[in-house]
C-alpha positions as CSV (number, residue, x, y, z in Angstrom):
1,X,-28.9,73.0,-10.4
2,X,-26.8,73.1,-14.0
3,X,-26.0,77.0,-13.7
4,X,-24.6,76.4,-10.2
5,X,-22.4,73.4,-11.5
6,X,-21.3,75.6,-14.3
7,X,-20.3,78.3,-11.6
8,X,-18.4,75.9,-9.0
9,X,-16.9,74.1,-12.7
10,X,-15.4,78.4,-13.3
11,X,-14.8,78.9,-10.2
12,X,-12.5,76.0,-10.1
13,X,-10.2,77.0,-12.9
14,X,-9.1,80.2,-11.5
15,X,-6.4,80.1,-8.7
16,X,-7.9,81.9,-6.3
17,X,-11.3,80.1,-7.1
18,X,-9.1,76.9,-6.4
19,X,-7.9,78.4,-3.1
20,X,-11.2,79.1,-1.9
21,X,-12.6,75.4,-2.5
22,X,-10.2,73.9,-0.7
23,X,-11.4,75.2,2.4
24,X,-14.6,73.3,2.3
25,X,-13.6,70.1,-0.1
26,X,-10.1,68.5,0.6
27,X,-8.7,67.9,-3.0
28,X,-9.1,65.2,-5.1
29,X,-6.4,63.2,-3.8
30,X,-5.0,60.5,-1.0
31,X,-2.3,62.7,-0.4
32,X,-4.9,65.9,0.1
33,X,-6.9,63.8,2.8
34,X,-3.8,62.8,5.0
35,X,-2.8,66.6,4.9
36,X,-5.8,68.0,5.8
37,X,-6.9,65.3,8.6
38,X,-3.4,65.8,10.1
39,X,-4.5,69.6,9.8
40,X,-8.0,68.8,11.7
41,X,-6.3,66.2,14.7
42,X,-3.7,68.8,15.7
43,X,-6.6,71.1,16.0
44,X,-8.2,68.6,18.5
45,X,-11.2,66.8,15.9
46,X,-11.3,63.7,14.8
47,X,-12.1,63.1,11.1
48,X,-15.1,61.3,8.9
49,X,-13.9,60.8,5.0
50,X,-15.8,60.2,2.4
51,X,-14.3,59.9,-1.5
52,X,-16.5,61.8,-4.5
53,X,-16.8,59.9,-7.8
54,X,-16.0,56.2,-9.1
55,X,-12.4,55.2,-7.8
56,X,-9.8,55.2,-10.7
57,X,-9.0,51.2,-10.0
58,X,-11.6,48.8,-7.7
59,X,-13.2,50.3,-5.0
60,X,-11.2,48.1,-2.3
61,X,-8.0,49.1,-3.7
62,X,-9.2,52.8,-3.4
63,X,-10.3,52.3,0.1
64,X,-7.4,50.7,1.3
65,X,-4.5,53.0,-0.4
66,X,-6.4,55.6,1.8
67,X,-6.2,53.6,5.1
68,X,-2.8,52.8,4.4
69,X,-1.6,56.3,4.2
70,X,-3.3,57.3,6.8
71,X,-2.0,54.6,9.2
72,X,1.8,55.3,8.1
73,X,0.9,59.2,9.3
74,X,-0.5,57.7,12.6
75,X,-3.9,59.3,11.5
76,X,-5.9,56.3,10.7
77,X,-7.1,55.3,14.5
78,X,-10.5,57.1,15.2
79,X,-11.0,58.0,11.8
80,X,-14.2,57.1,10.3
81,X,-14.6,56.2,6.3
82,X,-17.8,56.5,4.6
83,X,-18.3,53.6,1.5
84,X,-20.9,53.9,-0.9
85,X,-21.9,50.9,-3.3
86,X,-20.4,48.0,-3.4
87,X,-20.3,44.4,-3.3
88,X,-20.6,42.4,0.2
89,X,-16.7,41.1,-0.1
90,X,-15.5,44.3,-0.8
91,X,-17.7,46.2,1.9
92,X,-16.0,43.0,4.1
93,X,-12.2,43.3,3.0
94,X,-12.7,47.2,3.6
95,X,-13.6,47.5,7.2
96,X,-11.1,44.1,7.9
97,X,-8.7,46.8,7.0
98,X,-10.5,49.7,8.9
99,X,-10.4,48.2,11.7
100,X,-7.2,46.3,11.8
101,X,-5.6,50.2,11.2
102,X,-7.8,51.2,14.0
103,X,-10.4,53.5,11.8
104,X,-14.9,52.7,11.7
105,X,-16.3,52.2,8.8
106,X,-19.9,53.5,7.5
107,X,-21.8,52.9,4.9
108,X,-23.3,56.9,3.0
109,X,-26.2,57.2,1.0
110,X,-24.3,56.1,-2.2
111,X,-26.6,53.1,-1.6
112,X,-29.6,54.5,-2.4
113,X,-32.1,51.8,-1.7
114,X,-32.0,51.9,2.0
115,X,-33.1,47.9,2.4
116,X,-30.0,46.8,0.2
117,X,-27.8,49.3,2.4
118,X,-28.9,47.9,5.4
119,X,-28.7,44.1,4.6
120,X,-25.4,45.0,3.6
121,X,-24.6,46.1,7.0
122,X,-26.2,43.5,9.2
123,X,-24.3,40.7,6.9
124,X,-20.9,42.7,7.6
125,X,-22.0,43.2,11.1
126,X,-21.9,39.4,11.8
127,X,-18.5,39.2,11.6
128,X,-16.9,42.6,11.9
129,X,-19.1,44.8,14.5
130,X,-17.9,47.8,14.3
131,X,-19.7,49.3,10.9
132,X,-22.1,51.8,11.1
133,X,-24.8,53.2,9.1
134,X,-26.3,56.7,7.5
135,X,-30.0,56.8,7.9
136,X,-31.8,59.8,6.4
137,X,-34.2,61.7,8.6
138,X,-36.7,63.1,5.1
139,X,-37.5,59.5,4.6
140,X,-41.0,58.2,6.3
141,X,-39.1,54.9,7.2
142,X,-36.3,56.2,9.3
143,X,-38.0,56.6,12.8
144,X,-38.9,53.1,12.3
145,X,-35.1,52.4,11.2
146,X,-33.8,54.3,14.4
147,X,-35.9,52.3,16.5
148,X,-34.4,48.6,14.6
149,X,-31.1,50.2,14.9
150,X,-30.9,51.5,18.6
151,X,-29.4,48.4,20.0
152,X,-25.7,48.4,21.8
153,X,-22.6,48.9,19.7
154,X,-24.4,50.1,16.7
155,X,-23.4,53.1,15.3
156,X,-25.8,55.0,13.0
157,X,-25.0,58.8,11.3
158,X,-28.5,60.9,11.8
159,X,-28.6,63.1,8.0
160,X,-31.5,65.6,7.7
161,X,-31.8,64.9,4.1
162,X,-34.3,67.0,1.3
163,X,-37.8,66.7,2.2
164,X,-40.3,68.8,0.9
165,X,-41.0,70.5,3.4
166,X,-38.3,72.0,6.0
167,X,-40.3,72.4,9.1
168,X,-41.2,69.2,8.7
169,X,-38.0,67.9,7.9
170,X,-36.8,69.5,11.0
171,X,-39.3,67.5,13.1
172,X,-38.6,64.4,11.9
173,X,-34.7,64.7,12.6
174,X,-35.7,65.9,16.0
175,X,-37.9,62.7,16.4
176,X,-35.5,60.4,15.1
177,X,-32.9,62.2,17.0
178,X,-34.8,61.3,20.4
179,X,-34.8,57.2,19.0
180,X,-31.2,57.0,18.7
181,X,-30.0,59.0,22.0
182,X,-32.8,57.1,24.0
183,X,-31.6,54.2,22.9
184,X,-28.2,52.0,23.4
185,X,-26.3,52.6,20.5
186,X,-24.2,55.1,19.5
187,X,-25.4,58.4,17.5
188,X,-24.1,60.7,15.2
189,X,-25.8,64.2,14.9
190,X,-24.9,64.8,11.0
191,X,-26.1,68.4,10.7
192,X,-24.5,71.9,10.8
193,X,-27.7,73.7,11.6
194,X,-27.3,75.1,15.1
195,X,-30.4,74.7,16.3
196,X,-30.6,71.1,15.5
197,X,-27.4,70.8,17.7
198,X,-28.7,72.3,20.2
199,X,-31.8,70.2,20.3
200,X,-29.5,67.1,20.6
201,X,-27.5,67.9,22.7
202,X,-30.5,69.1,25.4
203,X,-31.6,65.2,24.7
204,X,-28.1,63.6,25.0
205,X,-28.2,65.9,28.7
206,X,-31.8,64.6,29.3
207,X,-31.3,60.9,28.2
208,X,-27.8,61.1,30.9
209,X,-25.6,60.5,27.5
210,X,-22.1,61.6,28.1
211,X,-20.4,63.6,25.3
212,X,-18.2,60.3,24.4
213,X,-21.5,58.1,23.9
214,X,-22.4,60.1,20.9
215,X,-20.6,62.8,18.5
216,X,-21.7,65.6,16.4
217,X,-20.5,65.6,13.0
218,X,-20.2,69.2,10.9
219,X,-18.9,69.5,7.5
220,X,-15.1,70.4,7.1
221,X,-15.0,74.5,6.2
222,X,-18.3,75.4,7.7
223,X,-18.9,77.0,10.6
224,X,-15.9,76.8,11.9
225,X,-15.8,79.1,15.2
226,X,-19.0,76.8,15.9
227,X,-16.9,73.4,15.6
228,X,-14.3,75.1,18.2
229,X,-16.7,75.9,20.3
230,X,-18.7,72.9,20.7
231,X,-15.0,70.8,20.9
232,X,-14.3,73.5,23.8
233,X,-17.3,72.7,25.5
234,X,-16.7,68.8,26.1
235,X,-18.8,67.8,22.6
236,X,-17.0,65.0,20.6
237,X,-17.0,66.8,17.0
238,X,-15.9,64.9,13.9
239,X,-15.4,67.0,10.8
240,X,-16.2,65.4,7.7
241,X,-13.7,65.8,4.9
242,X,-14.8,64.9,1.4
243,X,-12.1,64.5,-1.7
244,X,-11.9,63.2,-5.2
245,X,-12.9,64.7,-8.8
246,X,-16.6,64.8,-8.2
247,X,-16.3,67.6,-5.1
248,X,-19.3,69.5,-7.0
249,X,-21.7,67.1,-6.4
250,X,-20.8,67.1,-3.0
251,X,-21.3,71.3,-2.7
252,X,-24.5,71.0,-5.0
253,X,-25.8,68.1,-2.3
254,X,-25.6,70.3,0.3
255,X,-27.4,72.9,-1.3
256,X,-29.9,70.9,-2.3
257,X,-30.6,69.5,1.4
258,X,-31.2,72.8,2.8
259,X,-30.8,75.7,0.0
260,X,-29.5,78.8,2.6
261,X,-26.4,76.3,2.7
262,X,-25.0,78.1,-0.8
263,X,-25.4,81.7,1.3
264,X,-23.4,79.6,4.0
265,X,-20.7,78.4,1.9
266,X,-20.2,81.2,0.1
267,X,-19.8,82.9,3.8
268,X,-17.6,80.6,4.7
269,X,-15.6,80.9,2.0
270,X,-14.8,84.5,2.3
271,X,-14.9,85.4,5.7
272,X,-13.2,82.0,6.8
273,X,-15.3,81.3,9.4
């Protein structure tokens, strides 16, 4: 993945290269992210955020300079904030502050091991219900997760992850996916592959889900006629923004989940679709 780091890292420095990023990352700034989710609520999506990188102060004081600025634009209600690692106070002090402003909180992949990441939610949990969860579909475990984490109230983001092998990668979302939307709780469909949608949204139709029981979640700049359309047809879509100085590990992840993603980006990109 080094020579495609070294191409973003080029592409970067020019100012067109710099024009064309920002239509897939949000900037590496607070101020980017309140620009761009007003952008995406007057559109008619709500927003997911998730900052790239080590904060440049604690990671509470990070997360709460962003809540703040998003409540004093009246853009902080119904956003959702991803948290990687960090301690159980500060997970705490976060979503108090989430969920004062009227934002959901959900803890990303950042936490690797997916026992520690999932402690840390049930502990926050019992006091301050409204955190969520990112479960990776690759991993053997995660049926079994879906099924532990189906209950009302629980909210848990469906990723397809890198497995080794795609078809089978593709199954196991689509298993998993069947868990969550049979069960209670409420789902997010994480993936921008259209046929994956489509599967979930046949089983939200045949599980009697209504659209506001579950969302689909796309990345922001991709696809976008496709996030227009699903949001015209009833589907609550969340567009996930991602921001800070670490925005190429966030394009080389995609890539590396599903590798047609750098054909898609690079699509996007140009054609601004």
């Amino acid at each position: 993945m080094r020579p495609l780091r070294d191409t973003l890292t080029l592409l970067s420095r020019t100012s067109p290269g710099r024009r064309l990023l920002r239509q897939v990352v949000a900037g590496e700034r607070v101020e980017d992210v309140v620009r761009v989710v007003g952008e995406l609520r007057a559109a008619g999506f709500v927003a997911g955020v998730e900052r790239l990188g080590e904060p440049t102060g604690s990671v509470v004081a990070e997360h709460l300079t962003l809540i703040d600025r998003l409540s004093d634009a009246g853009l902080a209600a119904g956003t959702d904030i991803t948290i990687g690692a960090c301690s159980l106070d500060e997970a705490r002090r976060i979503c108090r502050a989430a969920l004062g402003a009227g934002a959901t909180v959900t803890t990303g992949a950042d936490i690797a091991d997916v026992d520690v990441r999932l402690a840390l939610v049930a502990a926050v949990r019992a006091e301050l219900p409204g955190m969520g969860v990112e479960l990776n579909a690759a991993l053997p475990r995660t049926e079994a997760d879906c099924r532990a984490l189906a209950g009302p109230g629980m909210r848990v983001r469906l990723v397809r992850g890198a497995g080794k092998d795609a078809a089978e990668t593709d199954k196991a979302y689509v298993r998993c996916l069947k868990v969550l939307l049979g069960g209670a709780g409420h789902p997010v469909v994480a993936t921008h592959d259209p046929r994956l949608i489509e599967i979930a949204i046949a089983l939200a139709s045949r599980y009697g889900r209504a659209p506001s029981t579950y969302e689909i979640q796309l990345p922001y700049g991709v696809r976008r006629t496709e996030q227009r359309r699903l949001a015209a047809s009833g589907e609550q879509v969340r567009v996930r923004l991602a921001y800070g100085p670490e925005w190429h590990r966030y394009l080389m992840g995609r890539v590396a989940e599903r590798p047609a993603d750098l054909r898609l980006f690079v699509t996007s990109l140009v054609s601004g679709r």
